[in-house]
N, C-alpha and C positions, 0 to 999 in steps of 0.2 A: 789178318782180320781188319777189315776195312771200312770204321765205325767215327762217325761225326756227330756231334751232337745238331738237333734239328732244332732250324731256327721255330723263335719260336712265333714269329707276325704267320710263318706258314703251320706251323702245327697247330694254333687256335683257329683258323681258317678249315684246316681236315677235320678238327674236332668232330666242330657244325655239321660240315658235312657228310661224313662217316654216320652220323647218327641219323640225318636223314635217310644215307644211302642204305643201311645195316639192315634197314627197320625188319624187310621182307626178304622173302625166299623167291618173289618170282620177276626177280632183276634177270638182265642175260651179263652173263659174264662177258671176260675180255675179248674171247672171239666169238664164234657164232651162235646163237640162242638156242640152236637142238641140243637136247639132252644127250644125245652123244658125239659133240663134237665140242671135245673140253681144250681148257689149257691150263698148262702145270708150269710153274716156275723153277726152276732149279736154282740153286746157289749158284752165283756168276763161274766159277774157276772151274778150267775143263774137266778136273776129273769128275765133279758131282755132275757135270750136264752130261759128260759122257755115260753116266750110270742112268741117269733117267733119261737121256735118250734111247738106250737100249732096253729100258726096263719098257717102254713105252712101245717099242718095237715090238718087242713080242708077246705084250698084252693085244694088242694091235690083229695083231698073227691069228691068235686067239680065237678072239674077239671081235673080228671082221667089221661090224657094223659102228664101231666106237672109233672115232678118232681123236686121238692125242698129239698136243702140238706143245711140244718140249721149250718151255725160253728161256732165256737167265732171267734174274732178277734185272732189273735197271736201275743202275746204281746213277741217282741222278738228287743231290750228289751222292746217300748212301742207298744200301737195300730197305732199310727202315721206310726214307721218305719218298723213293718210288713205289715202293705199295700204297702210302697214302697218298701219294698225289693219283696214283689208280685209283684206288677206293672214292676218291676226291672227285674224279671223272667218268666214274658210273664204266671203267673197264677194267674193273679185277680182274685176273684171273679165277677159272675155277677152286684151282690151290698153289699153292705154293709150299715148299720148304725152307729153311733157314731163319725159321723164327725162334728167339728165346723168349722165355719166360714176363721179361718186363716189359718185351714190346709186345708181348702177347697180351698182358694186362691192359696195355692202352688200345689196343685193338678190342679186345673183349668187352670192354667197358664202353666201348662205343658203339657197340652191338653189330658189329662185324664180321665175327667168326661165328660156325657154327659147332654147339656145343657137338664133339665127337663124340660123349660117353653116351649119347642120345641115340649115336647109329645101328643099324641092325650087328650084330656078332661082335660089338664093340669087345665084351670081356672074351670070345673066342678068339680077335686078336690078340689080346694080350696075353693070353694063355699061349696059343702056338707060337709067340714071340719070345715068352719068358721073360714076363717084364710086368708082372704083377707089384712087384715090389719097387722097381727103378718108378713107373709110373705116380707112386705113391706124392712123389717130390714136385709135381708138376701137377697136382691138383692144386684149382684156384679158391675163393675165398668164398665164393657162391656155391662149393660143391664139384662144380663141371670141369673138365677134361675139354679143353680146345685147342692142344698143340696133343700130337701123338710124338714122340722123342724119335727122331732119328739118332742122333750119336752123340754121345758123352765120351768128352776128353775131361778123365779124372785128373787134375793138377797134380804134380809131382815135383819133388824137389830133388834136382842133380848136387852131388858133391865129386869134386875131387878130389879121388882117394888117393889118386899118385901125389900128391902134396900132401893129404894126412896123413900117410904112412911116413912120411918125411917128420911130423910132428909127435910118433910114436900111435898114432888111431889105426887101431884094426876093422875098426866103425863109424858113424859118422855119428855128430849129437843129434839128441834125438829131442831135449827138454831145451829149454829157454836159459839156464843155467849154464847148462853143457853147451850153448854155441856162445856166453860169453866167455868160458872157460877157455875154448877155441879160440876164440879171437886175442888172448894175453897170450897165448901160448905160440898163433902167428906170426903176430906183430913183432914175440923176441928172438924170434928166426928171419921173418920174413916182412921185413918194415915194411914193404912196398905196397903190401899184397891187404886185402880186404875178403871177409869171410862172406859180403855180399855187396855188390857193385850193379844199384839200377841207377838208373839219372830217372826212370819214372816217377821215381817218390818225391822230387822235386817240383812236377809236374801234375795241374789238377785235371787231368783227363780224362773223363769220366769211367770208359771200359780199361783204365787202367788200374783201377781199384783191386779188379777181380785176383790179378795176380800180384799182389802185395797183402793190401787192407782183410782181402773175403779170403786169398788161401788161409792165412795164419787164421783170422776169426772163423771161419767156419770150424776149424781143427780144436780150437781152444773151449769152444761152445757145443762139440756134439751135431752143429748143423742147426743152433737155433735161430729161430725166427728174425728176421731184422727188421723190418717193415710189417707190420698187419693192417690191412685194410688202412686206414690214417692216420695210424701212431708207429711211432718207434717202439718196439720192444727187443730191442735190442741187448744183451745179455753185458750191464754196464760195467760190471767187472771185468768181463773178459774184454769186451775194447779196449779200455785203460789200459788193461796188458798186453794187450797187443803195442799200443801204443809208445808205453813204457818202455817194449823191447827194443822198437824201431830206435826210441831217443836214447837210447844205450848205448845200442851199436854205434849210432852216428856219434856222440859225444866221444865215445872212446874208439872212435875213426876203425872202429870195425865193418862199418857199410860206407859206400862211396856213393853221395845222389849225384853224379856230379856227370855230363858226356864223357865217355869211354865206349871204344870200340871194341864187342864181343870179348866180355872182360871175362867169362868163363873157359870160354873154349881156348883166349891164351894165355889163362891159367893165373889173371892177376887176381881175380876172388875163387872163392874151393865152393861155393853154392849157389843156385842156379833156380827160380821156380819156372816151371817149363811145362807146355804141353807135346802132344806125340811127333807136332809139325816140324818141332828143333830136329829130329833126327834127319831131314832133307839135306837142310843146309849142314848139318855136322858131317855128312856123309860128302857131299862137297866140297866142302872148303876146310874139314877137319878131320881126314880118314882117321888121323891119330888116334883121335875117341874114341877108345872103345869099352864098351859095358864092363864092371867086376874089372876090368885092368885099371883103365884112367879113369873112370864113373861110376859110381851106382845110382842107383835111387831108389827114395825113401818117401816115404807119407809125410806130409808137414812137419814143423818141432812143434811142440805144445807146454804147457805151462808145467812146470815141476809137480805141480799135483796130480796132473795126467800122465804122470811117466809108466806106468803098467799098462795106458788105455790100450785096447785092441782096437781094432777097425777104425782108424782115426777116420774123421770125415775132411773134407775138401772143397776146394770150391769145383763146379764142373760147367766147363764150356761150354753146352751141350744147345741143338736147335733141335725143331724139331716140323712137321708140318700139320699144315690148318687147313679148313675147309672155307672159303667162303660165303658170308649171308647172299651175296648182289646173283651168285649163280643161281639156276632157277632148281626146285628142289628136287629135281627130276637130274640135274649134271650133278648137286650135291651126293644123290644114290650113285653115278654112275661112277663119279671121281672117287669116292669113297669102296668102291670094288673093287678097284685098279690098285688103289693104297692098300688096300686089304690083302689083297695077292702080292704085292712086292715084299710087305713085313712077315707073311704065315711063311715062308721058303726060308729056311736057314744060309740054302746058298744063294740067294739074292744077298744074305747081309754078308757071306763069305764075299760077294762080287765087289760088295760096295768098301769092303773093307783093306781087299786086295787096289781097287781103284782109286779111293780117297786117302788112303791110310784112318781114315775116322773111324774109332771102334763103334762100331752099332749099339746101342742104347739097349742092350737084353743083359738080363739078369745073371744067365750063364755063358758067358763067350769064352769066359775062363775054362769052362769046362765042358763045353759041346764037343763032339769030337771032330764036326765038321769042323771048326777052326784050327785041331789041333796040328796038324803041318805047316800051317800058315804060321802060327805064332812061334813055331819052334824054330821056322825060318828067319824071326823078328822078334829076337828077344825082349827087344828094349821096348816091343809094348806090351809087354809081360803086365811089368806094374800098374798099367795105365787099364787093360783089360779085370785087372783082380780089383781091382778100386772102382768098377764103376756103379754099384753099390751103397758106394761110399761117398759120390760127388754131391754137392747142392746144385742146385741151379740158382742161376740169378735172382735178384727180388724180385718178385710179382708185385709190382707196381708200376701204374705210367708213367708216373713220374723220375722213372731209373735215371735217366740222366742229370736230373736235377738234383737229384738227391746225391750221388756217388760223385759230381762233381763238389758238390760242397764236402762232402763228406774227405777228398783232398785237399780246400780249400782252409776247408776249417779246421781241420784236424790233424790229416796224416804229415802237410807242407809243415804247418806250424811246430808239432813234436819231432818231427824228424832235424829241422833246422833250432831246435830250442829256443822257439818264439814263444812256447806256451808249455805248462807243464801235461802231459798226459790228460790229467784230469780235468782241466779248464779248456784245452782243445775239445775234448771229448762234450763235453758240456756245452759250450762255444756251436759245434756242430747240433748237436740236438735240439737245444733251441731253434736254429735257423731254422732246419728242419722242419720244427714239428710247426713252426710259424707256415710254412710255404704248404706244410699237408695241410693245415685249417685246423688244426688242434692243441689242446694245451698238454 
């Protein structure tokens, strides 16, 4: 994932302009101004272009009179700010995919995208998608639907069982108690070793938050709200313990922030937060791995009062695609067809999930039967398909990077390194926060 924060003398410059460019429906997009001669963005890395170059093929076939012209995103320097500097230059694309949540916010709010739930058979997609309920999480604050979800990677947490069974665990912990419980009980086996080894939590980067700070908070909180419209609501108990656990572990040198090489896979910590991507490189560079032998995985740990919870929730990776305002509203119908026909086909999301490895964003992939040889081919994303239900998405706010950067700066660097106690980081951050949203 290949994410920068965007400067910001150039994102108050797309602001303006977005807002101007947004306004109308009867811009011509990035390539040529007939209504059916669109262009579609793909996510830069071959296997998403390879999926929508063929999906685009044989709409095409089809379709005859419509053409589609397949591009990456232009990552200049990220995909965030070659869309705006497109948007910026009056040559969107028609659509594109690989948008989340918070850049969808700042897109949306600039009057950019057009609202999807507005299209014709918008709820007939989602119905032959099966994704009435995932959709629910991606509703913005105005009401509207302007990202349709392509795929959610439900966060998951790896342990290694082959070193817990060393420590007498037929299971892994599952509460905040149970993994300090684990860490005394390493350490007087295994001094070397740590129950969780990122150097990220040392680091205020902002999309690194998602797998630290939001897996644990989203699980702890049920998936509540962080951000609403210009205030924090953020669930202040449950950060403080989130918080608290992080400067636990590090005090009593049970997590390591510190550079180490692939500290899971050579077994110097026993857990791991991971999306579905890690199985490439373990398959690579670590045949040894293997599921239920050397690994399992689990749903986040959560706070001792959640120890019975069912369906924990999680943070979810997930993007999804948009429509364009700058296209004229004649390519917004035509482009909106083509999406239409690639998401109502189960085996398009079969194609796209044998091609990316990214589970498809439906409700049931767990249990469609078109997936089921595929999955039983690929156990290990077993977990990741039964949780996506269960994922959050990003904040819906424009201002995601500003916030989630502080939100390390303030809070997660300072309690992990016991510069601040939990609750004066946590406070510490909120403040800044709600100073930079414009609110008290």
């Amino acid at each position: 994932m290949k994410l920068t924060k965007i400067f910001s003398g150039l994102a108050i410059f797309i602001v303006v302009s977005l807002s101007l460019a947004g306004c109308g429906g009867s811009q011509s997009s990035g390539s040529d101004s007939s209504s059916n001669n669109l262009t579609f963005w793909s996510g830069s890395n071959p296997p998403e272009m390879a999926f929508w170059t063929e999906m685009a093929k044989e709409y095409t076939a089809k379709n005859p009179s419509v053409k589609i012209a397949v591009k990456p995103i232009p990552e200049s320097p990220t995909s965030e700010a070659g869309i705006q500097a497109a948007l910026a230059g009056n040559t969107a694309p028609t659509s594109s995919e690989g948008i989340f949540t918070g850049f969808g916010s700042q897109l949306s709010q600039s009057q950019a995208l057009v609202p999807l739930d507005q299209m014709p058979g918008w709820d007939n997609v989602l119905k032959a998608r099966h994704m009435e309920n995932t959709i629910q999480g991606w509703k913005f604050s105005d009401g509207h639907s302007y990202i349709l979800p392509m795929y959610s990677n439900a966060i998951m947490v790896a342990w290694r069982m082959d070193i817990l069974k060393q420590l007498g665990y037929s299971q892994p912990p599952h509460t905040y108690s149970e993994v300090l419980a684990l860490g005394q009980k390493l350490k007087a086996k295994f001094p070397d070793k740590y129950v969780w080894a990122r150097p990220e939590l040392a680091k205020d980067t902002w999309y690194e938050r998602w797998f630290d700070f939001f897996t644990l908070y989203d699980a702890a909180t049920n998936g509540n709200s962080f951000i609403s419209g210009g205030k924090v609501t953020a669930d202040d108990q449950a950060a403080v313990s989130t918080l608290s656990l992080l400067q636990q572990m590090s005090q009593k040198k049970y997590l390591l922030a510190q550079t180490i090489t692939d500290p899971f896979e050579n077994g110097n910590s026993v857990m791991s937060i991971i999306g579905p991507w890690a199985f490439t490189t373990w398959q690579q560079k670590y045949p040894n791995l293997q599921l239920n032998k050397s690994y399992v995985l689990t749903s986040p740990i959560v706070p001792d009062n959640m120890a019975s919870t069912q369906n924990v929730k999680t943070f979810a990776d997930s993007k999804g695609i948009v429509i364009y305002k700058q296209a004229s509203e004649a390519q917004q119908q035509a482009i909106w067809k083509f999406v239409s026909w690639v998401l109502s086909d189960p085996q398009h999301d079969l194609t796209w999930l044998k091609t990316t490895a990214l589970p498809p964003a439906r409700d049931d992939l767990s249990t469609n039967s078109a997936f089921t040889s595929y999955l039983k081919q690929h156990p290990e994303l077993v977990a990741f398909t039964d949780n996506i239900a269960n994922g959050v998405p990003p904040i819906k706010n424009g201002k995601y990077a500003d916030i989630q950067q502080k939100l390390g700066a303030d809070a997660v660097i300072p309690a992990v390194k016991g510069q601040a106690s939990p609750q004066n980081a946590w406070n510490a951050f909120k403040s800044d926060v709600q100073s930079s949203l414009g609110g008290n």
